[in-house]
C-alpha positions as CSV (number, residue, x, y, z in Angstrom):
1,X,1.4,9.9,20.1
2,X,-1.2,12.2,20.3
3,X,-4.8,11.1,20.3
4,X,-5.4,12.4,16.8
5,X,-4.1,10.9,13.5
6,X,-3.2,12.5,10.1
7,X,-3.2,11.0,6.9
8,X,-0.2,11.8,5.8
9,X,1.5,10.6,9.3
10,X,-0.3,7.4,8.8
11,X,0.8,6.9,5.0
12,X,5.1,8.0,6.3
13,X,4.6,5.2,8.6
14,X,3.1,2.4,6.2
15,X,6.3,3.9,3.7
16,X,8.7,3.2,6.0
17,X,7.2,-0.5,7.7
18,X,7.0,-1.6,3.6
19,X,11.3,-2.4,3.5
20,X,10.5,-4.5,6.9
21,X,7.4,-7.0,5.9
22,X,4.3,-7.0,5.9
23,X,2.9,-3.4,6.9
24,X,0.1,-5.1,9.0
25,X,-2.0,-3.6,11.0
26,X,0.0,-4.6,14.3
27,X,2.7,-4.1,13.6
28,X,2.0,-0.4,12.6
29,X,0.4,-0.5,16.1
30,X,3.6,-1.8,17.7
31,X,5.5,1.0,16.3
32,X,3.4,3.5,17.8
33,X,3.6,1.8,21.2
34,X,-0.6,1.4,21.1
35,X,-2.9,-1.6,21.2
36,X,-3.9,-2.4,17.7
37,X,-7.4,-1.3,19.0
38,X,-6.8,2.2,19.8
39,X,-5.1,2.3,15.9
40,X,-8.3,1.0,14.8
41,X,-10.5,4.2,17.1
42,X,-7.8,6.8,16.0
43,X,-8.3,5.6,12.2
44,X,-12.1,5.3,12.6
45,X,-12.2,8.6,14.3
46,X,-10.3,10.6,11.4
47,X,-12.5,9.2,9.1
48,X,-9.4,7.0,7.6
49,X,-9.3,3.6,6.8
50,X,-6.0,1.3,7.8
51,X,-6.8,-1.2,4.1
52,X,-7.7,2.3,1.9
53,X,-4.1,4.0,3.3
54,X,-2.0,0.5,2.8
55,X,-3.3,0.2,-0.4
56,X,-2.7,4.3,-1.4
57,X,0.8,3.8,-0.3
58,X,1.5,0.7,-2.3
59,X,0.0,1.8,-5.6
60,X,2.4,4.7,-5.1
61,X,5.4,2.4,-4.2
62,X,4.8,0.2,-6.9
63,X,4.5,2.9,-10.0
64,X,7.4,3.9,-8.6
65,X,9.1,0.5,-8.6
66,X,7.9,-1.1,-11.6
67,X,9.6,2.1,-13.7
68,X,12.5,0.6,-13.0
69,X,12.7,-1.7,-15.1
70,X,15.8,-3.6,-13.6
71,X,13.3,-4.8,-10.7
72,X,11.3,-8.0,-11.9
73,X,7.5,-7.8,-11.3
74,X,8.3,-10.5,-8.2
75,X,10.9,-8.0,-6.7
76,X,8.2,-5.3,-6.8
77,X,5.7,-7.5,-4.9
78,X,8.0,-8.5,-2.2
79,X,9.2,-5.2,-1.5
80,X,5.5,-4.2,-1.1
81,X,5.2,-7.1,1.2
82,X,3.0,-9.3,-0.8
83,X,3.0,-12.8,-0.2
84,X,3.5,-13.7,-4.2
85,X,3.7,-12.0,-7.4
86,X,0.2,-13.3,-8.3
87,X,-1.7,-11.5,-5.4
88,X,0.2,-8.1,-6.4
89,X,-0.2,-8.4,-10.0
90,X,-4.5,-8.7,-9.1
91,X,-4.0,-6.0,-6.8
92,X,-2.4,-3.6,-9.0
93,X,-5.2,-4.4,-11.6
94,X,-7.3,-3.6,-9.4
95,X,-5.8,-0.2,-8.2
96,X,-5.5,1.1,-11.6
97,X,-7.3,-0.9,-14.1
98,X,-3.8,-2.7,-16.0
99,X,-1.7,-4.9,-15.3
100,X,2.0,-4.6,-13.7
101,X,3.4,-5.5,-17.1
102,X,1.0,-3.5,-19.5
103,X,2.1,-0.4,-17.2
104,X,5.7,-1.3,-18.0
105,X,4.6,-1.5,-21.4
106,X,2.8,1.4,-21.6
107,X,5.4,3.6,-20.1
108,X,3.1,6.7,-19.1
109,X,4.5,9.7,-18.9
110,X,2.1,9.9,-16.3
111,X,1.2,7.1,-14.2
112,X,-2.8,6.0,-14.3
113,X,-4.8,7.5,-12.0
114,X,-6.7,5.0,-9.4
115,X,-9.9,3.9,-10.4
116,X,-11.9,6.0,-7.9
117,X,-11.1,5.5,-4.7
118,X,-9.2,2.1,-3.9
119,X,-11.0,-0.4,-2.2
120,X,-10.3,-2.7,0.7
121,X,-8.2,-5.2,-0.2
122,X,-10.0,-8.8,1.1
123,X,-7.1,-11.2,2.2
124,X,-4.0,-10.0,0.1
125,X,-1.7,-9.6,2.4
C-alpha cells in the first residue's frame, strides 16, 4: 500500500473486517501487511483517526441492521463486533443520542444524524 491513506479506503476495510471479529486496530494492520505503527503514522498523517473511522462505520452498519427488525438488538452487536449487547446499546446512545430500541421504535424515515462528530470510544471493544 501506498504511503498515503484515504478515508473512504480506510472505512471499505473496517466494512469488510466487521463479518470477521473485532475490527481492531491490528488486525486492520495485518491486512494491509504493515506494522500496526506505520497504521497509526498513515492515520495520524491524513489527519484520520483509527477510533473516529470504527465508530463512523459501525453507526452506519448498525442503522442499517437494526431496520431489520428480524435481527435482535444482540445480533446487531455481535455482528459489529461488540463484546455484549450492553456495550453497543451505550455506544449507539452515544453516536446518535437514542437508544437501539427507541430507533426501532421510532422508525425514521431518515436515520438520526450523529451528534457532531463521534468520539473516541474508551474501551468498548
Amino acid at each position: 500500500m501506498a504511503s498515503s491513506v484515504s478515508k473512504t479506503t480506510f472505512r471499505r476495510l473496517i466494512r469488510e473486517l466487521l463479518p470477521t471479529g473485532p475490527p481492531t486496530i491490528g488486525r486492520t494492520a495485518h491486512r494491509l501487511g504493515i506494522p500496526v505503527r506505520t497504521l497509526q503514522r498513515r492515520l495520524h498523517n491524513a489527519g484520520l483517526s483509527y477510533s473516529e473511522l470504527l465508530d463512523e462505520v459501525r453507526y452506519e452498519a448498525a442503522c442499517r441492521l437494526l431496520d431489520d427488525r428480524r435481527a435482535s438488538v444482540g445480533d446487531v452487536s455481535a455482528a459489529l463486533g461488540f463484546s455484549d449487547p450492553s456495550n453497543f446499546s451505550r455506544a449507539f446512545l452515544r453516536w446518535s443520542g437514542i437508544s437501539p430500541r427507541e430507533y426501532r421504535h421510532r422508525r425514521p424515515r431518515r436515520r438520526p444524524k450523529p451528534r457532531g462528530r463521534l468520539p473516541k470510544h474508551g474501551g468498548v471493544k
